[in-house]
C-alpha positions in Angstrom: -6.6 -29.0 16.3 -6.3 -25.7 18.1 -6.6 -22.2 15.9 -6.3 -18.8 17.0 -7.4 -16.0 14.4 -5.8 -13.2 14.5 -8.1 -10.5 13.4 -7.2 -7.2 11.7 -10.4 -5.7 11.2 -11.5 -3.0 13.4 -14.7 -3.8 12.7 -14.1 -7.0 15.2 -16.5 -9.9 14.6 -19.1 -8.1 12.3 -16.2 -8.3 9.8 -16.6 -9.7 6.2 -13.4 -11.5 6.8 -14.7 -12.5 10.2 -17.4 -14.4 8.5 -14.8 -16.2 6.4 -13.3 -17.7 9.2 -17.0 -18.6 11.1 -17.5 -20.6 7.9 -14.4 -22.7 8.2 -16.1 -23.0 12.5 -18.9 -24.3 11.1 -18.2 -26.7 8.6 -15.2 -28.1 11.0 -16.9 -28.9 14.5 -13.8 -31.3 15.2 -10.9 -28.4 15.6 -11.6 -25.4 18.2 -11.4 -21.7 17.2 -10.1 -19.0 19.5 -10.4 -15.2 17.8 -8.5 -11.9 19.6 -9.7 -9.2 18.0 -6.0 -7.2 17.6 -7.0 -4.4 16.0 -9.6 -3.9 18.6 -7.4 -4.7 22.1 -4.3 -2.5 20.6 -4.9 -0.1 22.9 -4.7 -2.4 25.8 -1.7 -4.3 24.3 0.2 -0.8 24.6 -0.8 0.2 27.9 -0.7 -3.1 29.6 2.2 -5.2 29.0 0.7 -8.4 30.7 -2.2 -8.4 28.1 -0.3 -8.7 25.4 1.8 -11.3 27.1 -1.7 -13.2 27.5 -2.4 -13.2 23.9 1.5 -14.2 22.9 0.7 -17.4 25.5 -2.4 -18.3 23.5 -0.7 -17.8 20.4 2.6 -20.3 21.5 -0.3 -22.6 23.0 -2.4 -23.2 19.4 -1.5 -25.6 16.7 -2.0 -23.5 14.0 -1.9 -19.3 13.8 -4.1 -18.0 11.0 -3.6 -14.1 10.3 -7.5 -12.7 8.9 -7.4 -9.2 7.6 -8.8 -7.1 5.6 -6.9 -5.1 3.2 -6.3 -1.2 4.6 -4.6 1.0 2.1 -2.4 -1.4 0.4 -1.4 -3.4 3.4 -2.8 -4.2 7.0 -4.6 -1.8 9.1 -2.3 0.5 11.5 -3.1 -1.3 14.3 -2.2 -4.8 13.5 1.1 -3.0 12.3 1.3 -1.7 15.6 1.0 -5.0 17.3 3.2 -6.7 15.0 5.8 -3.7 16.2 5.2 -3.9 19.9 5.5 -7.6 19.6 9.4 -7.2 18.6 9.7 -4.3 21.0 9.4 -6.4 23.6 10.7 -9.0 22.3 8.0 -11.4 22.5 8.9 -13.4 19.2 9.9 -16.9 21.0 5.9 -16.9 21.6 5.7 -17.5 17.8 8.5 -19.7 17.0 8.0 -22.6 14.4 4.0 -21.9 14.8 2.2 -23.2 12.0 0.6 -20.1 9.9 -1.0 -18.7 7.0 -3.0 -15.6 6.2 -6.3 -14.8 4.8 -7.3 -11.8 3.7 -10.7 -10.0 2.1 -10.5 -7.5 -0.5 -10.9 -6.4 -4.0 -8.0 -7.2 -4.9 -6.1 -4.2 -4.8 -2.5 -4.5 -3.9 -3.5 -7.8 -1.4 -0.6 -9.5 -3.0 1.4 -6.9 -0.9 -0.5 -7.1 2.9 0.3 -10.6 2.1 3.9 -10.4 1.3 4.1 -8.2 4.7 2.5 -11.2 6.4 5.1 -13.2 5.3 8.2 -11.9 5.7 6.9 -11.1 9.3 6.3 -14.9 9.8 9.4 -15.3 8.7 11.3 -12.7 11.4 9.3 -14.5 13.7 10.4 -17.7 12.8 7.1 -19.4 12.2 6.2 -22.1 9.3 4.8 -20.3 6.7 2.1 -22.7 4.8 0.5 -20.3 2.4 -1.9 -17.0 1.6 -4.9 -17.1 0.1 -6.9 -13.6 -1.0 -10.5 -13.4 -1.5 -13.0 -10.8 -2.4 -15.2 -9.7 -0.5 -18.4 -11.6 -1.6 -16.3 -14.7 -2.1 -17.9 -16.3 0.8 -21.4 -16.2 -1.2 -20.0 -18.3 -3.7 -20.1 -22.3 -3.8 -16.4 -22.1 -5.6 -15.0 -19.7 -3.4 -16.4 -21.9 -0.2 -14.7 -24.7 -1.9 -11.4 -23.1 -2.6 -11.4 -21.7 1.1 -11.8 -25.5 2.4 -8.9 -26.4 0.2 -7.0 -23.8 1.9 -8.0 -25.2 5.0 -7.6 -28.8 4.2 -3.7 -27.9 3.3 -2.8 -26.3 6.4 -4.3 -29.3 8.3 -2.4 -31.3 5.8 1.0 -29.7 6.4 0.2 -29.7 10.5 -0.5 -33.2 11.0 2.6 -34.2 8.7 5.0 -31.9 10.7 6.1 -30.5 6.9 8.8 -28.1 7.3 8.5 -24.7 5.0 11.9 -22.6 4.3 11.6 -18.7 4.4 10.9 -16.7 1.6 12.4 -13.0 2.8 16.3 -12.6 4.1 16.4 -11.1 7.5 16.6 -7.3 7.6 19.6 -6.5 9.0 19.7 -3.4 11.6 21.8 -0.3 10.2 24.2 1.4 13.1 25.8 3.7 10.5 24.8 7.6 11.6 24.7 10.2 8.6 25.7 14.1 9.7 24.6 16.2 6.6 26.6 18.6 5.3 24.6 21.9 5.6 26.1 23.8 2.5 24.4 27.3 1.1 21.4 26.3 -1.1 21.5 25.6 -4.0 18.3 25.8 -5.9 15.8 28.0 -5.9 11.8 27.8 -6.7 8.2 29.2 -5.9 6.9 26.1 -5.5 5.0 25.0 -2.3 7.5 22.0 -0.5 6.0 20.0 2.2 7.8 17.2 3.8 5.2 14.5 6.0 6.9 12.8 8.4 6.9 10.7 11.5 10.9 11.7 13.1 10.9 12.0 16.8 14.1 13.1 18.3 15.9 10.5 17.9 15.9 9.4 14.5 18.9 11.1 14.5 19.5 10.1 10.2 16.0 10.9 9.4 16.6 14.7 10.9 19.8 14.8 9.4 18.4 13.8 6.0 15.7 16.0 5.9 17.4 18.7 6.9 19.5 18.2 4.3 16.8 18.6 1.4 15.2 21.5 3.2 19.1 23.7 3.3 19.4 22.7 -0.2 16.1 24.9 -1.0 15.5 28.3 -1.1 12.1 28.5 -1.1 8.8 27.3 0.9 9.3 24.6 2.9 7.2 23.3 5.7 7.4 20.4 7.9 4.2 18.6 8.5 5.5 15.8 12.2 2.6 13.3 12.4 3.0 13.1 16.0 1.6 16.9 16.4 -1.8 15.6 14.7 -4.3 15.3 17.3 -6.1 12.4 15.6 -5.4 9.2 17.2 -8.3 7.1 16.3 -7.7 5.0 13.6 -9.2 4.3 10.6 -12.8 2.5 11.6 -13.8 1.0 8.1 -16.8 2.0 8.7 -17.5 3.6 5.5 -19.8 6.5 6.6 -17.1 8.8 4.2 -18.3 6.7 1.7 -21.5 8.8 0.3 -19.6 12.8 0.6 -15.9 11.8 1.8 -17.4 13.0 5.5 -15.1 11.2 7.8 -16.7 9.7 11.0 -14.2 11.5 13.0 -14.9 15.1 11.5 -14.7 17.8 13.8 -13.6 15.3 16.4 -9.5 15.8 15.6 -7.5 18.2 13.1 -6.4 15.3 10.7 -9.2 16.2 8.1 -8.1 20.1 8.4 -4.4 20.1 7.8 -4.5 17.5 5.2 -6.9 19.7 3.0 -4.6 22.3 3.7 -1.5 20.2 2.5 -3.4 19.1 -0.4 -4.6 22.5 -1.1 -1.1 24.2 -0.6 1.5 22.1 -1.9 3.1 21.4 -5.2 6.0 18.8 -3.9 5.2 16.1 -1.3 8.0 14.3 0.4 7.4 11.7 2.7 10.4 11.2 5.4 10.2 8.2 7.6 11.9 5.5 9.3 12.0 1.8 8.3 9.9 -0.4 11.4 10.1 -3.9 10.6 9.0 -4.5 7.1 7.7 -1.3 6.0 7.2 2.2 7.1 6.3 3.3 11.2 2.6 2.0 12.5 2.0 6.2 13.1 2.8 6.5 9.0 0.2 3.4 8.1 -2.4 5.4 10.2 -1.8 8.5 8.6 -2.5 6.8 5.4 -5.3 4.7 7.0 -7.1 7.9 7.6 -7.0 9.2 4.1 -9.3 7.0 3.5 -11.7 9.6 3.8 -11.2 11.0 0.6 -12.2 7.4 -0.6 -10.9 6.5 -3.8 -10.4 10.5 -5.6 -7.1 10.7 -6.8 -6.4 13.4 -3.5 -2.6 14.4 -5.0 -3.5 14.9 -8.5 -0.7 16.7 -10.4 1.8 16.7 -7.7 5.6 15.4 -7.3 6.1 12.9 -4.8 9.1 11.5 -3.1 10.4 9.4 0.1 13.5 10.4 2.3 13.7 6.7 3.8 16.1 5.5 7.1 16.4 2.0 7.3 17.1 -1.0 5.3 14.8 -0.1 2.5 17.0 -1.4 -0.6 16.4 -4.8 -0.1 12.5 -4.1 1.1 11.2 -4.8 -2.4 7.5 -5.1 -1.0 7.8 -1.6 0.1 8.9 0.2 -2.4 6.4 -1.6 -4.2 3.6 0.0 -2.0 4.9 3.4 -2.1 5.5 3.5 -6.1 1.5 1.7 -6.1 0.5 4.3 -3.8 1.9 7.2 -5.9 1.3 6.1 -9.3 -2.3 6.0 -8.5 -2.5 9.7 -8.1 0.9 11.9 -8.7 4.4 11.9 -10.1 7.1 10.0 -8.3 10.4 11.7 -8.0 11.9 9.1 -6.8 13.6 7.7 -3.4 16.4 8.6 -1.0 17.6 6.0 1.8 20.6 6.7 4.0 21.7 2.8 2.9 25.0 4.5 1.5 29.0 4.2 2.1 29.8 8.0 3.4 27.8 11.1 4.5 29.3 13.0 1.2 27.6 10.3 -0.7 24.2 10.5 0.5 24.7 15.0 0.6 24.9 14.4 -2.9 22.1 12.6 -3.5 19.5 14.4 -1.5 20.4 17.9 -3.7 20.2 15.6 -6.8 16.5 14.7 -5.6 15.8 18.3 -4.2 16.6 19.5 -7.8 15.0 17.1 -9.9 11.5 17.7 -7.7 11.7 21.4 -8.5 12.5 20.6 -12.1 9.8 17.9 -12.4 7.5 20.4 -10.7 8.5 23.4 -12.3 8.0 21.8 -15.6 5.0 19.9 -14.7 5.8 16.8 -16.0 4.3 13.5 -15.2 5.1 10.1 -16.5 2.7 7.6 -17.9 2.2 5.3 -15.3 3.2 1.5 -15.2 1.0 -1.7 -14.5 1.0 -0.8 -10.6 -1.0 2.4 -11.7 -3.2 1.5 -15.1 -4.0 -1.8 -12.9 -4.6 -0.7 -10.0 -6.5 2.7 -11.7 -9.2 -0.1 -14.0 -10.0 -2.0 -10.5 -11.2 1.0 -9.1 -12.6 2.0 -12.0 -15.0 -1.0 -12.8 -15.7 -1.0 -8.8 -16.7 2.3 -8.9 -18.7 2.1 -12.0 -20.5 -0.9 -10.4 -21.7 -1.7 -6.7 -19.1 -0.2 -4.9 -20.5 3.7 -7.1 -23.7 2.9 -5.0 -22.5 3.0 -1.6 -19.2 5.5 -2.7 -21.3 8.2 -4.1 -18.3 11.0 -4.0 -16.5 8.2 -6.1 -18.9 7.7 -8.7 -19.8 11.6 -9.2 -15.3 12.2 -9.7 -14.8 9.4 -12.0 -17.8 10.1 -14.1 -16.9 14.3 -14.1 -12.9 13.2 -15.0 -14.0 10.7 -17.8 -12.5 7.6 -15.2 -14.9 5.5 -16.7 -12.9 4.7 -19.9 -14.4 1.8 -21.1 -14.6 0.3 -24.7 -16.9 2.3 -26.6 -19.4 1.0 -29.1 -17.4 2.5 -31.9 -14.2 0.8 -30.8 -16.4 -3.2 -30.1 -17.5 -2.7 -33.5 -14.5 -2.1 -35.2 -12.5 -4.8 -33.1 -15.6 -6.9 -34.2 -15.3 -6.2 -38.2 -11.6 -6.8 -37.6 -11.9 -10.6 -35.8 -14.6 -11.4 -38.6 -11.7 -10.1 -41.6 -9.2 -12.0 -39.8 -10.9 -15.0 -40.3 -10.8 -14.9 -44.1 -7.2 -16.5 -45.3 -6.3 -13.7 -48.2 -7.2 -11.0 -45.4 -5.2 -12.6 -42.6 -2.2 -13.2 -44.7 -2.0 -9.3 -46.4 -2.4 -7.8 -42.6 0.8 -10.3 -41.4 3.1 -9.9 -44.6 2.6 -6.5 -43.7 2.3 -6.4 -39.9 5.4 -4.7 -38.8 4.4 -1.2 -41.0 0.7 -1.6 -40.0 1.6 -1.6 -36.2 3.5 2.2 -36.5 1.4 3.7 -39.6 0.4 6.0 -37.1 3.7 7.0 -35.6 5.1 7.6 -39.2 2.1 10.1 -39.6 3.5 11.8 -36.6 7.3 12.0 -37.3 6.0 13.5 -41.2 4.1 16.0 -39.4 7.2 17.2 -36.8 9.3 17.4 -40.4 6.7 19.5 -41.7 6.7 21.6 -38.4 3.0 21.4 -38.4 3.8 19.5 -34.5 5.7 18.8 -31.9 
């Protein structure tokens, strides 16, 4: 049987996932492996239309198509976005039709159910069969379980390939919106001294984008600046070569301005809104490199205490994955205010809900208020956190030294194992157990009632 790995490390065949899939060579001498490095080629898969033709061929030639990532800032690196993108640009899909797939990824598990969900709902617009996903960590390969579990992965795609088993889809087509929004440019109507900047990726002819965010920004009086990705200079993408690693020194320092006007948007703005355009099933290629790169502040919360919102063109309503991302993404450092998409019946419509958001940033902002996070944040926040606090804090020096200054490390204390310890051994006796459960309901908000006595007594607030 004929693979082709597609593989979305820039790192090219020194990747850990890399060695995932030379395992699965090793062990199966009777099937043939072909790897194309995308992340690596992307560069001539833009400039040369006949190489990425070649690798489309190779793809519609192989029995099965096996997508090998690693996991880039909640999804797949930039560049295998941008592949993925100039592979329906030029309509090159029929290459991929009813191709056996499945993707692989390395990781520590942070937001890979995500990358994988991309994956397939890609397959899916590209009409392949979708087997399955599996997500390891990085280390997994070391392990005799792991090893195992990654030749049952194997064994099942053989399984479904030799027995021609037919998979349905799991996403709906996104359907294409033709509907164009003219704002309504109307005095403004709120006013603040907070710092606004709005990150985006328009060119001239996302015609709704422009219209949308210049909307929000005649709806302000106050600072606000417009930040166009496409001015950076920085073009090289993330490398995941981890030299930021030890003092958040990026490899590309001094090389392009991306480092330099972020810390001067971190450093000068209160209200971040991102404005971009839906691309297939998520957010432009140029946006994932933008967050990519902001990899060199490693794992430091970067937009701590700041609002957060997304103007959003496109079909984003039904793109559960990514609003997923984004709300990940944010609840892992600021406040979200929320998101805008142009997905609406008239232009009136969407004029009022762009003030509604403009206002409700400057009030959120103004007030300083930041909700408690969900599971995408307080999960996402304890995987970094034991990472941090235990091989990764080696290598990720800047890490280790924020989370252990900002009290990240928020483990159990010895106080609170003994007590839970006491409390398991009580528990156990019958007369115990049975006075804590007749009584369970007023034991569980004893201390709430403490604090509604004390907001009678206006000793609190």
């Amino acid at each position: 049987m004929k693979w082709v790995i597609l593989n979305g490390s820039p790192k090219g065949e020194t990747s850990a996932t890399m060695q995932s899939m030379k395992y699965l060579e090793l062990t199966h001498g009777d099937h043939t492996f072909e790897y194309i490095h995308i992340v690596n080629n992307i560069k001539e898969y833009e400039n040369k239309p006949a190489e990425l033709i070649e690798t489309c061929e190779k793809i519609q030639n192989a029995d099965v198509v096996l997508w090998a990532f690693p996991l880039y800032h909640l999804l797949v690196h930039s560049s295998y976005k941008r592949f993925i993108e100039l592979v329906s640009e030029r309509h090159l899909e029929r290459y991929f039709e009813n191709k056996y797939t499945a993707s692989f990824s390395t990781s520590i598990h942070f937001f890979d159910h995500t990358a994988h969900q991309y994956i397939n709902g890609i397959c899916d617009d590209f009409g392949m069969q979708y087997v399955e996903q599996l997500s390891h960590d990085m280390n997994d390969l070391t392990k005799e379980d792991k090893r195992k579990e990654l030749q049952n992965f194997f064994k099942s795609i053989v399984y479904s390939v030799d027995h021609t088993l037919a998979f349905p889809k799991t996403y709906e087509p996104i359907m294409k919106m033709n509907k164009s929004y003219n704002a309504t440019l109307t005095n403004p109507t709120v006013k603040t001294n907070k710092n606004i900047t709005i990150i985006t990726d328009a060119k001239e002819i996302d015609h709704n984008l422009n219209q949308m965010i210049q909307k929000f920004k005649s709806t302000v009086i106050g600072n606000v600046s417009i930040e166009n990705l496409n001015t950076f200079t920085g073009n090289g993408p993330c490398l995941g070569c981890c030299k930021c690693a030890y003092d958040n020194t990026c490899v590309y320092e001094h090389k392009d301005d991306y480092r330099a006007r972020m810390d001067a948007i971190i450093q000068n703005t209160d209200i971040l809104i991102f404005a971009g355009t839906i691309k297939d099933r998520y957010l432009s290629a140029r946006f994932k490199w933008f967050f990519d790169r902001s990899f060199c502040y490693t794992h430091i919360p970067i937009y701590s205490g700041k609002q957060i919102g997304f103007l959003i063109s496109g079909p984003f309503i039904k793109l559960k994955n990514v609003r997923q991302i984004l709300e990940g993404y944010t609840q892992m450092d600021a406040n979200l205010i929320g998101f805008i998409s142009d997905e609406v019946e008239n232009d009136f419509e969407l004029d009022q809900h762009i003030e509604a958001f403009a206002e409700k940033a400057i009030l959120y902002s103004e007030n300083g208020y930041e909700r408690a996070p969900n599971f995408l944040g307080v999960g996402g926040r304890k995987i970094f956190r034991d990472e941090v606090a235990g091989n990764l804090g080696a290598i990720f020096k800047g890490d280790y030294q924020y989370y252990k200054a900002h009290d990240f490390f928020d483990f159990p204390t010895s106080k609170d194992r003994l007590k839970a310890m006491l409390m398991r051994y009580f528990m156990g006796k019958k007369r115990f157990r049975d006075e804590v459960q007749k009584n369970m309901k007023n034991h569980m908000i004893a201390s709430h009632k403490k604090v509604l006595k004390k907001v009678e007594d206006g000793l609190c607030q």
